[in-house]
C-alpha positions in Angstrom: 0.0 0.0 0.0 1.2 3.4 -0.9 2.0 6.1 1.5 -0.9 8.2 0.1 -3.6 5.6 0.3 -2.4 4.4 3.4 -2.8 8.0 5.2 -6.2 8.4 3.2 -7.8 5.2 4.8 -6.5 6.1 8.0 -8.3 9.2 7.9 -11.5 7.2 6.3 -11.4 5.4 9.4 -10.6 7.6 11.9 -13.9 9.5 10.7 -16.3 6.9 10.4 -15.7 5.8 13.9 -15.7 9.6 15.0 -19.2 10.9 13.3 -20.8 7.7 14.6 -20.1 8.7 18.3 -21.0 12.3 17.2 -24.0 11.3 16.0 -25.0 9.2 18.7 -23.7 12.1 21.5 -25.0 14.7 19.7 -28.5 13.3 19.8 -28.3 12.9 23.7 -26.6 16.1 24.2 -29.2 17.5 22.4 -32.0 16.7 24.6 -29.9 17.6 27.7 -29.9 20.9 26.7 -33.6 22.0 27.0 -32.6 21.7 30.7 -31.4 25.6 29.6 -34.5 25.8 27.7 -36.4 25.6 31.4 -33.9 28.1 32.7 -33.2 30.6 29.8 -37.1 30.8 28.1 -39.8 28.5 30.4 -42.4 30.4 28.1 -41.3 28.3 25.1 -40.2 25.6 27.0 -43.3 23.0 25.5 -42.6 24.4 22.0 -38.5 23.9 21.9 -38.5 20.6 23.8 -41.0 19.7 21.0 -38.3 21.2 18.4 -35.6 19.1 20.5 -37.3 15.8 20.4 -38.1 16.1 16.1 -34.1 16.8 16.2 -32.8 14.1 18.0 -34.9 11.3 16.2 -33.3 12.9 13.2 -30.2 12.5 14.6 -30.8 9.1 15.9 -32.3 8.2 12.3 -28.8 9.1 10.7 -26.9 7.7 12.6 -28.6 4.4 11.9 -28.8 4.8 8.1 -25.0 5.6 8.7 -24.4 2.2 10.2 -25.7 0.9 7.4 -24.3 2.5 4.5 -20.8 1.2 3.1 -18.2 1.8 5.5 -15.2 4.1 5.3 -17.1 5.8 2.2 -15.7 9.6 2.0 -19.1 10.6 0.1 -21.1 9.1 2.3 -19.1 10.6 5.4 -19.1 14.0 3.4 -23.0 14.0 3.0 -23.9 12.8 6.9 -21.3 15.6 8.1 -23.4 18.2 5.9 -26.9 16.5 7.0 -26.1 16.5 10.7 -24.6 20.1 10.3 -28.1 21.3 8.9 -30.3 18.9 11.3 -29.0 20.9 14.6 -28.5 24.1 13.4 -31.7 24.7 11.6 -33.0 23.7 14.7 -30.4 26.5 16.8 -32.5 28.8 13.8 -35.7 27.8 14.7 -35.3 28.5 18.3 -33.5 32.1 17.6 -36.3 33.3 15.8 -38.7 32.5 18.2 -36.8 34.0 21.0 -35.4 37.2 20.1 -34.4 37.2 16.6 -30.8 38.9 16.0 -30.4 40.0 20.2 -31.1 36.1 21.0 -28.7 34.3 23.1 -29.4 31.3 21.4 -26.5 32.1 19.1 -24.7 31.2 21.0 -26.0 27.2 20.1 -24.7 27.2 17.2 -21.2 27.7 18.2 -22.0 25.0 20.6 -22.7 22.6 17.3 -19.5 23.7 15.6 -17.7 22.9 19.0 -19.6 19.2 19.1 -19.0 18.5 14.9 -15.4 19.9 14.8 -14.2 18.5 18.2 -15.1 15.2 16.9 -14.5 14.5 13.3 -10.9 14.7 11.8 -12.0 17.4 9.0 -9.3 19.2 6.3 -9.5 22.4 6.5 -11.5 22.7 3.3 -14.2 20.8 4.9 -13.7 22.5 8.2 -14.6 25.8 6.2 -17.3 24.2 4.6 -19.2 23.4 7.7 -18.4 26.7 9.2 -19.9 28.6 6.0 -23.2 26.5 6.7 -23.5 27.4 9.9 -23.1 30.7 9.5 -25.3 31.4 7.1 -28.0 29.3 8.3 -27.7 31.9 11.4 -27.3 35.1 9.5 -29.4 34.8 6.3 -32.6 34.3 8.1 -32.0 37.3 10.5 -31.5 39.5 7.4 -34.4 38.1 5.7 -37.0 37.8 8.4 -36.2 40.0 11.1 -36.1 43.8 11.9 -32.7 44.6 13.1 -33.7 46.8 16.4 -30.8 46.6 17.9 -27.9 46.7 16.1 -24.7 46.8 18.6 -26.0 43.5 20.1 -26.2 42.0 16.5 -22.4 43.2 15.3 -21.6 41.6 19.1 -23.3 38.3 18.2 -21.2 38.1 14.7 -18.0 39.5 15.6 -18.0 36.5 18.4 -19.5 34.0 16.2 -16.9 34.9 13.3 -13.9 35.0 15.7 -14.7 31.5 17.1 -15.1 30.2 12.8 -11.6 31.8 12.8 -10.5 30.2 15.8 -11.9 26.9 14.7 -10.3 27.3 11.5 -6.4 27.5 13.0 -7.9 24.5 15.2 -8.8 22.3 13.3 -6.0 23.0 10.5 -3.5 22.7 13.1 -4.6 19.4 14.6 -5.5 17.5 10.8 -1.6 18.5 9.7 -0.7 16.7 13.0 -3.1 13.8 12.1 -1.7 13.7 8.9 2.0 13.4 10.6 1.0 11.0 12.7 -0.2 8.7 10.2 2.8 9.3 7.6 5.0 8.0 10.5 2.9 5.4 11.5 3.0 4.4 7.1 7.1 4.3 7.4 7.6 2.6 11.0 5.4 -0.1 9.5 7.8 0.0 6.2 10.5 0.0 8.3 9.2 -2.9 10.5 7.8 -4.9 7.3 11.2 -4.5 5.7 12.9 -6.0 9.3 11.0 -8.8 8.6 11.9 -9.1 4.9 15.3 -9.5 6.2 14.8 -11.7 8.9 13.1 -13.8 6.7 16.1 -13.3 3.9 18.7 -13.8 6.8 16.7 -17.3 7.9 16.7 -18.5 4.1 20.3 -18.1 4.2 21.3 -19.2 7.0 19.0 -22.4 6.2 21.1 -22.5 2.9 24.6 -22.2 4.4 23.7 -24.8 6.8 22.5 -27.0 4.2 26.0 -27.0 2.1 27.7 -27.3 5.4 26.0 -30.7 6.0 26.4 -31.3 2.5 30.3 -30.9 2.9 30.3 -32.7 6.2 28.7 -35.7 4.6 31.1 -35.5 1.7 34.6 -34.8 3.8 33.0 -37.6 6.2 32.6 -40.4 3.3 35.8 -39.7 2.0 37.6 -39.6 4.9 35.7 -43.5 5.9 36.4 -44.7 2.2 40.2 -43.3 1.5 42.7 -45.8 0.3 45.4 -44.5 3.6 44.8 -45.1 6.8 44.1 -42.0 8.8 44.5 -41.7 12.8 43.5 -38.4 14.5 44.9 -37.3 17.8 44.6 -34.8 20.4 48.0 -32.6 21.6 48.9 -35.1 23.8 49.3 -37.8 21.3 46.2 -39.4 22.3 44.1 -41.3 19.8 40.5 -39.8 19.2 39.9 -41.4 15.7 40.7 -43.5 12.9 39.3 -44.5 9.7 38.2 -47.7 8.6 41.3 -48.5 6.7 43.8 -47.4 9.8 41.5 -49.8 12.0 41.9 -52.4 9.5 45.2 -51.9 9.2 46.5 -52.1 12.7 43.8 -54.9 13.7 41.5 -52.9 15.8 37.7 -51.8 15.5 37.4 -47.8 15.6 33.4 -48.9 16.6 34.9 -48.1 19.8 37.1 -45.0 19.3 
């Protein structure tokens, strides 16, 4: 596998585990929020709990067809990113409308969402600026469409805070993809490296296997000629002493090197 491929399908993997526990957190987290509901607006309470439960089964519901769509499929990944991306913060829109338009605190849920989708998946920066671009327009667009700007300091304050945290998230998530992209390219060459030890192992094995078949080879060969030559031959130690003779020195000298 190439270096290339390798990193890609790393990063194919990396996100299809990571947008299947954001989809599946997201949807909890979601409904543990209208605790701030209660607190921030009890007078729409009913209505955005409503709002909260329609979100979450959407949630739930793609994170199911996720599990069953081919796995480690970037278009597949790409278009669940975008769908969960529009699920929550449509619903962040909803709720901003109905409670105070462009001086809503609710904006502030939407950043929340680009904390949740960002924090999890591994995104390029491309992507990254992509989901940032949807969100912010989702927020923004409708404002200028279907509300009355009253109060205008409060709505620069909103967008300068919502745009410095996109820029923020930006440097983020570039910063930590070029380290996941590092990590990956070294984990590619330590298992070259590794797979390349055990090339030569392996080579080192065959050889050794190889030299220590010839050297049987030429044991066997030095040992029938030294049993079959036409001279007797005695071997000794230093000290004179006899260790071994072939079978024509035993015949020779009327003895029976059986025992030597």
């Amino acid at each position: 596998m190439k270096h290339d491929e390798y990193v890609k399908n790393g990063l194919l993997s990396l996100m299809q585990s990571s947008l299947s526990y954001l989809l599946l957190y997201g949807s909890a987290a979601i409904m543990f929020l209208s605790i701030l509901d209660y607190i921030v607006t009890p007078e729409n309470f009913s209505q955005f709990f409503i709002y909260r439960i329609i979100t979450s089964s959407l949630v739930l519901l793609l994170y199911l067809a996720f599990k069953l769509l081919p796995k480690n499929n970037e278009v597949v990944q790409f278009v669940t990113a975008i769908a969960a991306t529009l699920i929550v913060s449509s619903m962040v829109e909803i709720m901003i409308l109905s409670f105070g338009g462009h001086e809503s605190i609710y904006y502030v849920g939407m950043i929340v969402a680009l904390i949740y989708i960002l924090g999890f998946l591994p995104l390029s920066t491309k992507m990254t600026s992509l989901i940032n671009l949807i969100t912010y327009s989702i927020y923004v667009v409708p404002i200028l469409l279907f509300d009355t700007i009253t109060n205008t300091r409060v709505f620069v304050n909103n967008n300068i805070f919502f745009l410095v945290s996109i820029a923020g998230s930006l440097g983020w998530r570039h910063f930590h993809f070029n380290l996941l992209h590092k990590s990956l390219s070294l984990e590619y060459e330590l298992a070259q490296d590794k797979k390349q030890l055990a090339d030569y192992s392996h080579q080192l094995e065959d050889m050794v296997e190889e030299r220590t078949k010839e050297l049987r080879k030429s044991e066997t060969m030095l040992k029938s000629l030294y049993e079959n030559a036409n001279d007797g031959i005695v071997i000794t130690d230093t000290e004179g002493v006899i260790i071994d003779v072939n079978k024509r020195a035993a015949e020779l000298h009327g003895f029976d090197n059986a025992h030597m």
